[in-house]
C-alpha positions as CSV (number, residue, x, y, z in Angstrom):
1,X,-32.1,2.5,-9.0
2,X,-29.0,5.0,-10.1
3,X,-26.5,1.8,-9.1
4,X,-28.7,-1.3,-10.2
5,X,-25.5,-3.8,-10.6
6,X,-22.7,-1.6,-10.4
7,X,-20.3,-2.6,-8.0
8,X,-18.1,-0.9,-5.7
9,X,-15.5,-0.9,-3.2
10,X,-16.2,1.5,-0.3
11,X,-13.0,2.4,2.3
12,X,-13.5,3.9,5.6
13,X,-16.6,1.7,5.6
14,X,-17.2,1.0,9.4
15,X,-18.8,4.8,10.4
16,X,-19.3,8.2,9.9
17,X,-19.3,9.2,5.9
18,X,-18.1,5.8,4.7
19,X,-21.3,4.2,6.4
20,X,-23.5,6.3,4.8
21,X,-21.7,6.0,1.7
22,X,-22.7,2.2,2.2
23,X,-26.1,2.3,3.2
24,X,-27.0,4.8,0.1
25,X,-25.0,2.7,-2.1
26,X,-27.3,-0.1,-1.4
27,X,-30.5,1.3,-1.7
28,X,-29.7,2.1,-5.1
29,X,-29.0,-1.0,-5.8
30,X,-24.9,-1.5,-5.7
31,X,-23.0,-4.5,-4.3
32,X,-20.2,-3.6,-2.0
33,X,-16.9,-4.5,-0.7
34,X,-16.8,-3.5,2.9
35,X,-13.5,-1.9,3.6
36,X,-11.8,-0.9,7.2
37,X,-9.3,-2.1,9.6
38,X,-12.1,-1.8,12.7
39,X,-13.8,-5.4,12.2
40,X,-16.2,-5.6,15.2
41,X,-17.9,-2.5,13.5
42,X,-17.6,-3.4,10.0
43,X,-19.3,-6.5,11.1
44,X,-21.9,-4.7,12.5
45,X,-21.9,-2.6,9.0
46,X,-22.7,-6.0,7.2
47,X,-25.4,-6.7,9.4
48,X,-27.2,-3.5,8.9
49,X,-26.5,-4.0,4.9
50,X,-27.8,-7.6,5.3
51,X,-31.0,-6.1,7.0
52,X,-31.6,-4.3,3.6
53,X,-31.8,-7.1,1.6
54,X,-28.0,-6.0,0.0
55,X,-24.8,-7.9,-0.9
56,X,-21.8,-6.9,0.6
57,X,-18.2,-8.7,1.3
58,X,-15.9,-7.6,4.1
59,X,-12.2,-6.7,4.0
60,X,-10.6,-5.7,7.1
61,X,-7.7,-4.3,6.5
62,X,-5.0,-1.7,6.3
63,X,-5.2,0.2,3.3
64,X,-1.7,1.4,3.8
65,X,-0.3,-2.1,3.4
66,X,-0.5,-2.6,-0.9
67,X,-0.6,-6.6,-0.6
68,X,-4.3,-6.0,1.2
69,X,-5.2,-3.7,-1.2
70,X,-4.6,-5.9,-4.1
71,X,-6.1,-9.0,-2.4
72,X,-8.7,-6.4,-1.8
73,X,-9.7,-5.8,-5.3
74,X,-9.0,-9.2,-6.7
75,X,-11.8,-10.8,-4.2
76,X,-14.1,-8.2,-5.1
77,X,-13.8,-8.9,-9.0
78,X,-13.8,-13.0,-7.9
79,X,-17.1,-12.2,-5.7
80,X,-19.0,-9.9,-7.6
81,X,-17.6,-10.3,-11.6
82,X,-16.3,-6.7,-11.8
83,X,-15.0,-3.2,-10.2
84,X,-16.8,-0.2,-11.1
85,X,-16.6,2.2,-8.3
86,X,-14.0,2.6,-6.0
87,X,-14.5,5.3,-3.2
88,X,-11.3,5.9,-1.3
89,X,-13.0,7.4,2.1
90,X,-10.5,5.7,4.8
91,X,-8.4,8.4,6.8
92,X,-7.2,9.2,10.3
93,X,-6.5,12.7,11.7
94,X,-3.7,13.0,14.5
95,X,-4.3,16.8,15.7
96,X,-1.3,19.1,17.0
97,X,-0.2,22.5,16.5
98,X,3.3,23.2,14.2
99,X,5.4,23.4,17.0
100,X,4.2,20.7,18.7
101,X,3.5,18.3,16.3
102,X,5.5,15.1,16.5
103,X,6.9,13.0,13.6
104,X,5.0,10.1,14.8
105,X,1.4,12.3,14.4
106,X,2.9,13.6,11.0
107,X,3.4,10.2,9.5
108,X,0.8,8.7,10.5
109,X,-1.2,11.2,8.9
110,X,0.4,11.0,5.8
111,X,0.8,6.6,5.5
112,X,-3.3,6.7,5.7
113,X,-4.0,9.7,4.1
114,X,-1.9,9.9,0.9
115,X,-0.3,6.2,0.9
116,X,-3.1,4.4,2.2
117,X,-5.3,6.4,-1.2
118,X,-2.4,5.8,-3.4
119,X,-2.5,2.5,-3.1
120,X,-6.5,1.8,-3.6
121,X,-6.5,4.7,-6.6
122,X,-3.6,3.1,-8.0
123,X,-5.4,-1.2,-7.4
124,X,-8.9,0.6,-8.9
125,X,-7.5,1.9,-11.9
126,X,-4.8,-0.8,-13.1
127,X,-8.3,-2.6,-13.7
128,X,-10.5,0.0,-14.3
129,X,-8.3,0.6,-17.6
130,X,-8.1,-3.1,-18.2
131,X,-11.9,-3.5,-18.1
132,X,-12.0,0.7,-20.4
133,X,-14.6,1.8,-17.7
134,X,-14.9,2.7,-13.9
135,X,-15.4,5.5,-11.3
136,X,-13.1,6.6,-9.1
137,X,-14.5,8.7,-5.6
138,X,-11.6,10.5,-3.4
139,X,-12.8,12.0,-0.3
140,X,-10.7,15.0,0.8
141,X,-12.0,17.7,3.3
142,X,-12.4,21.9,3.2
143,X,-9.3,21.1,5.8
144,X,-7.3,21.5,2.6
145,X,-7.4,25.2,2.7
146,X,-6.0,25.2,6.3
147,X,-7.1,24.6,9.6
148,X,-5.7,25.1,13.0
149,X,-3.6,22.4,14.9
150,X,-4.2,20.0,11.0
151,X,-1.1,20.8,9.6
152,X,-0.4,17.1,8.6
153,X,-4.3,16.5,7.5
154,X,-4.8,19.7,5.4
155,X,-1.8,18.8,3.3
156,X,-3.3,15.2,3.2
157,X,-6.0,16.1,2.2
158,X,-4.9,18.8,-0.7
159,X,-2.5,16.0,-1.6
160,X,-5.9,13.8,-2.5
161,X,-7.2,16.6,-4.7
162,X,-3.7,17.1,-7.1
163,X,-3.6,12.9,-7.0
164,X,-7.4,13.3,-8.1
165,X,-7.0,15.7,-10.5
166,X,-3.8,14.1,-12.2
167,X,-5.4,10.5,-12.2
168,X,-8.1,12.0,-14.6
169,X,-6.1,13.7,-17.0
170,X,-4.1,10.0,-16.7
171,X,-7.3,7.8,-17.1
172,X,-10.1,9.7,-18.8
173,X,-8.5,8.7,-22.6
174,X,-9.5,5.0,-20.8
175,X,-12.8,5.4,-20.4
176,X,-12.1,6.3,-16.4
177,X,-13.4,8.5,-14.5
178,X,-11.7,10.1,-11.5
179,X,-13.6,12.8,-8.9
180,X,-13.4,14.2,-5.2
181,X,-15.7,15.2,-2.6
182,X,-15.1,17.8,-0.6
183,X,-17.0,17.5,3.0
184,X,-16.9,20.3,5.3
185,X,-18.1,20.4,8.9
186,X,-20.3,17.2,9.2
187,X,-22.1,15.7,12.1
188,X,-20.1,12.3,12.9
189,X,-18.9,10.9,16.0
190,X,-15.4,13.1,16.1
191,X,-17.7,16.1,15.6
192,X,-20.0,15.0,18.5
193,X,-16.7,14.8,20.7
194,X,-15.9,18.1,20.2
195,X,-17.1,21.0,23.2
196,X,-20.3,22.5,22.7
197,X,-19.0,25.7,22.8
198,X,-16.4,24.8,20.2
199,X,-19.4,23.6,18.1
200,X,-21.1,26.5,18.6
201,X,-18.0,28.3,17.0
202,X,-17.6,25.8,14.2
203,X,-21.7,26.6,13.4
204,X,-21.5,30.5,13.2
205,X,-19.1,29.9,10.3
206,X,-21.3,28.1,8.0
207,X,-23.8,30.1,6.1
208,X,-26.3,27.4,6.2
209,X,-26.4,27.6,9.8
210,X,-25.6,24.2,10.6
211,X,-23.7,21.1,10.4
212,X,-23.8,18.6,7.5
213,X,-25.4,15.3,7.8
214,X,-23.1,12.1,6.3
215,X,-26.6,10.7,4.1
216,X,-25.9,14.4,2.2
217,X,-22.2,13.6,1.6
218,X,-23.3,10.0,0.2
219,X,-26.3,11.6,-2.1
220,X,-22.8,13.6,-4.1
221,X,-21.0,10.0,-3.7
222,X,-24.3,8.4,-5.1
223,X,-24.0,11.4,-8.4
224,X,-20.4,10.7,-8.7
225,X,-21.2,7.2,-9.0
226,X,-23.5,6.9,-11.4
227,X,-24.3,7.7,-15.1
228,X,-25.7,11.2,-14.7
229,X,-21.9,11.8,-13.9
230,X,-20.4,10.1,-17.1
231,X,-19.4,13.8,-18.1
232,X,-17.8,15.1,-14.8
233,X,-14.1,14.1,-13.9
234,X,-10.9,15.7,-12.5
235,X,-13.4,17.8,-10.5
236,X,-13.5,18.3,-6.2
237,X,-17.1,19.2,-5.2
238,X,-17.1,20.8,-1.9
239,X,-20.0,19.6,0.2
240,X,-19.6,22.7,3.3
241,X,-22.5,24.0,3.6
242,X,-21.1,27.1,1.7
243,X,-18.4,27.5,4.0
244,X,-15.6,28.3,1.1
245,X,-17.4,29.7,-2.0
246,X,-15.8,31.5,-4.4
């Protein structure tokens, strides 16, 4: 098992990539801190986790508010004996285009986004260089580069990759390690929402010819988590299906 007693906090927890994050965590053998501010389905996360013979603990919960956060971490190390992986998945999207976009949508974005991640890098690594080892996991998006009617998300989620990238050069002299996924277009429930025309549309850009599954985002969390990584930090790994290569 790649995670045999390492544990992990994992936000976002309750669906889509943060689920699967979860359940591939556990079957290599990590114990988890359940992160998300939908209970009911983090509940129903646990039970699923239960089911596979793992350890978990729950913490619903707004990332954006710090005193949660810290609480957060502090019943994890109480629980479990230690922090090694934090993966900072948790984040909304509140769609307009420029013109229309209100202040509300734009804020929200950005409390969740970049605060909310702020807050759980910043928790992770005051003990992570305390303890001179840990992994950090940011999850941004290929929305980064630009997207229509995502002004407030793409610049989210560019704003995870310079925190990522500047939290390594800051924590790699402590033994810390700080990466960033990079998912593209990947089959969750907002996907599923979307037109099927509009899928069709978002399909005919990806050179693999289809959408991402969320297990094939956790397999590069699973990676970044373990010791096979040890050597990799500061970097964002686009998982796109070769949507934006180089």
């Amino acid at each position: 098992m790649k995670l045999k007693n390492k544990v992990a906090i994992v936000t976002g927890a309750a669906r889509g990539i943060g689920e699967a994050i979860v359940y591939r965590f556990i079957e290599e053998g990590a114990r988890i801190t359940l992160c998300d501010v939908d209970q009911p389905a983090l509940e129903l996360v646990k039970t699923k986790v239960e089911k596979m013979n793992g350890a978990c603990l729950l913490a619903a919960g707004d990332i954006v508010d710090r005193a949660f956060v810290g609480r957060m971490v502090d019943n994890t190390v109480k629980e479990f004996g230690t922090l090694d992986v934090m993966v900072n998945n948790a984040a909304i999207t509140r769609d307009a285009i420029l013109h229309k976009m209100t202040q509300e949508q734009w804020e929200e974005v950005m409390a969740v986004n970049l605060k909310g991640t702020f807050n759980c890098l910043q928790a992770a690594a005051i003990y992570m260089r305390e303890q001179g080892k840990g992994t950090i996991i940011n999850v941004s998006s290929t929305s980064r580069y630009g997207n229509v009617g995502q002004l407030n998300y793409a610049a989210s989620k560019g704003g995870v990759v310079a925190m990522t990238r500047t939290a390594a050069k800051e924590l790699c002299r402590k033994g810390v390690t700080c990466n960033c996924i990079s998912p593209g277009t990947i089959w969750t429930d907002m996907l599923k929402a979307v037109p099927e025309q509009a899928q069709e549309r978002l399909k005919a850009g990806i050179p693999l010819g289809r959408f991402g599954d969320p297990k094939e985002v956790a397999h590069l969390a699973v990676f970044l988590a373990s010791d096979e990584s040890s050597y990799i930090t500061g970097q964002t790994i686009n998982c796109d299906g070769g949507s934006f290569m180089a």
